[in-house]
N, C-alpha and C positions, 0 to 999 in steps of 0.2 A: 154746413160749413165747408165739409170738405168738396161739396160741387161750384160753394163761389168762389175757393181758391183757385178753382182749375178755370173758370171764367175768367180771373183779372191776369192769369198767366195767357192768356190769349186772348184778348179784346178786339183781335182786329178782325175784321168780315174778308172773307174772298174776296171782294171790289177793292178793299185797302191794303191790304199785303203784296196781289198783284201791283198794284200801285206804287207801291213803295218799293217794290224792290225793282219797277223800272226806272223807277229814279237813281235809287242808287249803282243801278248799272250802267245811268247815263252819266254822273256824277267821276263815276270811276274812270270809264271809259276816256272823258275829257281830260282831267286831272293828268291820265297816262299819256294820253298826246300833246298834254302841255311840256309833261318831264321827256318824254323821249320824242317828240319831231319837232319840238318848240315854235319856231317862226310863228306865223300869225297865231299858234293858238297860242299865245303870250297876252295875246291882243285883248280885249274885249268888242272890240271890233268883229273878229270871226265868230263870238258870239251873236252880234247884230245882224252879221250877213247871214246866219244861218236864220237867222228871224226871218233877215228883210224877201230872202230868196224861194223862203216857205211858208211864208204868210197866208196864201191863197189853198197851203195843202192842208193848214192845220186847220181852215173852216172849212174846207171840206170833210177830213177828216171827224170832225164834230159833228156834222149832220149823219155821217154812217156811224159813227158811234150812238146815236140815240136809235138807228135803226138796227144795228145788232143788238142791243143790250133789250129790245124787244123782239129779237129772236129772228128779225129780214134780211135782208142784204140789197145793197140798189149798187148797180154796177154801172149806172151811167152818169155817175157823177162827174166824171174826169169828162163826157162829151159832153153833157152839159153846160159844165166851164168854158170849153173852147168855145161850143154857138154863142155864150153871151158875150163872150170875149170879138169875136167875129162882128156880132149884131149892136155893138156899142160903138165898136171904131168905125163900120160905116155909117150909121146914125151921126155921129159926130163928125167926120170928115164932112158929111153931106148938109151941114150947117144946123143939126140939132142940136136940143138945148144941153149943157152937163148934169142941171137936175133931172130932166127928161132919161137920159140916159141911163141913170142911178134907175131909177122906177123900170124903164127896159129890163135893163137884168132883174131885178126881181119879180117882175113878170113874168120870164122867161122861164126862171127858177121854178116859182109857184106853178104857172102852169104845169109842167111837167109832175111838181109833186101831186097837185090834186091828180092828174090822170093815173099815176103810178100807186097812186094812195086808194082810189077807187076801182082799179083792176082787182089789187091785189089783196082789199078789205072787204069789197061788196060782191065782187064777183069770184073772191078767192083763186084766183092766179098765183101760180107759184113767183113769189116775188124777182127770182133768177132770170125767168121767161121773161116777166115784165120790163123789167130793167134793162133786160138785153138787149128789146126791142129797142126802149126811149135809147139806147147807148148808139147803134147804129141809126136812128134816125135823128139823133141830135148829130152826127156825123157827117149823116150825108145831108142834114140840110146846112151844115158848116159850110161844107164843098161848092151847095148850091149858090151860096152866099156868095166865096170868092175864094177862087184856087188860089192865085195870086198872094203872097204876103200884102195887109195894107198895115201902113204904118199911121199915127194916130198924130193929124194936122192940127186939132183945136186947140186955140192958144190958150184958151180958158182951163182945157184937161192938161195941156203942157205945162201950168204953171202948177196945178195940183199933184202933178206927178214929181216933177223937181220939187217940190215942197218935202223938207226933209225936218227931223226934231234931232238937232245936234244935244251932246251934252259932251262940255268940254273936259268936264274932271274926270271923265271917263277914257278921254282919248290917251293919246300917246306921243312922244316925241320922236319924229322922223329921224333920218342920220344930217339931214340935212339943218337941226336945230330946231325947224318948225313944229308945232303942236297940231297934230291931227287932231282932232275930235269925235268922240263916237255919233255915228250920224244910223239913224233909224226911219225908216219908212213908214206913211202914214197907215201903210197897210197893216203893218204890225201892230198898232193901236188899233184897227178895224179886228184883226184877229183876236188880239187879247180880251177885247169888250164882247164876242164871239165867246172865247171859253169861259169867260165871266156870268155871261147870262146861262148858256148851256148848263155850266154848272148850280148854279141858283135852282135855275129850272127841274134837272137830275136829281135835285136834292131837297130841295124846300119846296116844289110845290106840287100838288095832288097827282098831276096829269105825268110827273116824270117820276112817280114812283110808280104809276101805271103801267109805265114800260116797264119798268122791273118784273114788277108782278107779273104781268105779258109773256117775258122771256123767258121768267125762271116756271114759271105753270098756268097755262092758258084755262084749264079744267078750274082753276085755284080761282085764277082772274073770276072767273065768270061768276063763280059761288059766291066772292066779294064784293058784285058788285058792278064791277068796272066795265063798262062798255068796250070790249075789244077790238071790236070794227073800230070805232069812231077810232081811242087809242091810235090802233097801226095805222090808221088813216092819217092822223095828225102826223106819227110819226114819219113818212114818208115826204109829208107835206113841211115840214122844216127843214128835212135834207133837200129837197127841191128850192128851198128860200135860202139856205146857206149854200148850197153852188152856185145859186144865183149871184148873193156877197163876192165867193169865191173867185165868179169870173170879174168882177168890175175891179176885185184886190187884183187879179193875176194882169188886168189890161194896165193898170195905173204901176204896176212893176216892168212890165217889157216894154206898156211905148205903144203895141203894134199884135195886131193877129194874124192870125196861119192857121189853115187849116189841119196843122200837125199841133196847136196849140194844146198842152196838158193831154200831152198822148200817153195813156197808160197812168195817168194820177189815179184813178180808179183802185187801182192796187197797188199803189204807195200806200192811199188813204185805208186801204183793206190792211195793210201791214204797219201801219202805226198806229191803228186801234188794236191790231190783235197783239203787237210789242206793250203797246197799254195795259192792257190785261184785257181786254174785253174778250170775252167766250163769244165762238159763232156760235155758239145753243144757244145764248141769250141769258140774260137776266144777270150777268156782271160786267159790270167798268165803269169806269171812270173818267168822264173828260179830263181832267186832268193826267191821267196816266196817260190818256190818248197825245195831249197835249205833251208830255217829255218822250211817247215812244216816236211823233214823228221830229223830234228833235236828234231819237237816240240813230233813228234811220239814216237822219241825214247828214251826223257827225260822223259814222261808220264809214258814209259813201267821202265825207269831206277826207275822212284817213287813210282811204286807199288811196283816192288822187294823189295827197300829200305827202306817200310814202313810194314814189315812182311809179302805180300801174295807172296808166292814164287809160288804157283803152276799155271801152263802155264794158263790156261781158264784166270785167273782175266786179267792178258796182252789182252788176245783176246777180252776179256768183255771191256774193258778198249778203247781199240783200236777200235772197233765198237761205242761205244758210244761216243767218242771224233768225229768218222766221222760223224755221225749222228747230232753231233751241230754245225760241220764247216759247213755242208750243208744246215743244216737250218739257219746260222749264213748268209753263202753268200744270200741267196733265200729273206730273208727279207730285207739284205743290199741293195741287189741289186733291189727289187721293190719297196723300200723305193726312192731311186735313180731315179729311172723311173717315182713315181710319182711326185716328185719334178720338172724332166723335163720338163713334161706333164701341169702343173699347172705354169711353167713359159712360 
């Protein structure tokens, strides 16, 4: 009796407490910038643009979340993104089809995962090496593509791109008497059907409790059963197919590619999984937590602009310091936890 009372006094797992208490730091965080810089975060609008302006990080993000949470890391997600970003606008200027170009990027994507996924599952390459490589050679073949900025001519991709999902009761009235409307990008509904499945997948079915097991003890894995190769094989092969998503979300938000496209997302998406809760040992997170820590990133980056340091370093300074107390935030939570087990 007296060891289930001490169970329902803590119900929640490592993956849900991290969780939860990103939330309520993103929660808080907002709240205080509505009470004290008010302006647009009054809005529900500056909630929308932080959507519509991070759509392409949060699936990114989701695909390195399913690779740490089995214990890898891919660091070429962010060049990734820009070659398919690259390799769709000139496909499409040059009179290709818009469903064609859809399948481009995920092509792109997937390629890359299987190779990444079969280095570092069948021939055991340290995933870092791996990844480092595909990161500079999705760069330099960006380059090769077109130094040039090209901006995105198809009338067909123009109309899906201005394609927006207003919702009126949500807007706001102007000084001018008019009623704004909150207006959301279609990419945002690409990202959210993104954490939707991810999580299903994390959660409900066989192969994403596989990563769990993966991350949290490979020796563990293996006694159970679970095909590890195959596992991290997959897993890398889904981050390859959501940077894929990622880049065709990030081209239908700019318009246009650059070979400086989503320069350094790589470690946004490494610092809103680990704001998440996700452990780079592996075997804890949450796409969702993943899901409000690259929220909590990019409200933090929105309140410094907002509060006069417009110049880039305070972001970076900002951004490094905020990872710095999540990680000492989880390191305590988490062996505070440990000793509480220990001593019951």
């Amino acid at each position: 009796m007296k060891n289930q009372n001490r169970q329902r006094r803590e119900p929640l797992t490592d993956t849900q407490l991290l969780m939860t208490i990103t939330i309520c730091i993103f929660l808080a965080m907002y709240i205080l910038a509505m009470l004290l810089l008010k302006g647009g975060f009054l809005h529900v609008q500056q909630l929308f643009d932080l959507l519509n302006d991070n759509a392409s990080l949060i699936i990114v993000s989701c695909g390195l979340t399913i690779v740490m949470i089995g214990g890898g890391i891919d660091i070429s997600v962010g060049a990734v993104t820009s070659l398919v970003v690259m390799s769709c606008v000139l496909f499409l200027n040059r009179g290709g089809n818009l469903f064609l170009s859809v399948l481009l990027a995920l092509g792109i994507g997937l390629a890359f995962g299987l190779v990444h996924g079969f280095l570092v599952s069948y021939l055991e390459i340290q995933p870092f090496i791996v990844t480092l490589a595909g990161m500079f050679f999705a760069r330099g073949m960006t380059t090769i593509l077109s130094i040039d900025p090209q901006k995105a001519t198809h009338e067909g991709f123009k109309k899906l791109q201005e394609a927006k999902i207003e919702i009126p009761w949500l807007g706001y009235v102007a000084k001018n008497g008019n009623l704004i409307p909150a207006r959301m990008e279609i990419g945002v509904v690409v990202a959210l059907l993104c954490v939707i499945g991810v999580f299903i997948l994390l959660k409900y079915v066989s192969l994403g409790r596989g990563f769990y097991a993966m991350g949290g003890n490979q020796t563990s894995s293996l006694m159970l059963g679970i095909n590890v190769k195959k596992t991290r094989f997959l897993s890398y092969l889904l981050s390859g197919l959501l940077s894929g998503i990622s880049g065709f979300v990030f081209l239908m938000h700019t318009g246009a590619g650059n070979a400086t496209n989503a320069a350094a997302m790589e470690m946004d998406a490494i610092a809103s999984s680990i704001i998440g809760g996700t452990l780079l040992t592996g075997g804890v997170g949450n796409v969702v937590g993943t899901f409000f820590g690259t929220l909590t990133l990019t409200t933090i980056k929105k309140i410094v602009v907002s509060s006069g340091l417009n110049d880039p370093w305070w972001q970076k300074i900002t951004t490094g310091g905020m990872l710095c107390f999540f990680i000492l935030l989880q390191s305590v939570v988490l062996r505070q936890r440990e000793k509480r087990k220990k001593s019951n």
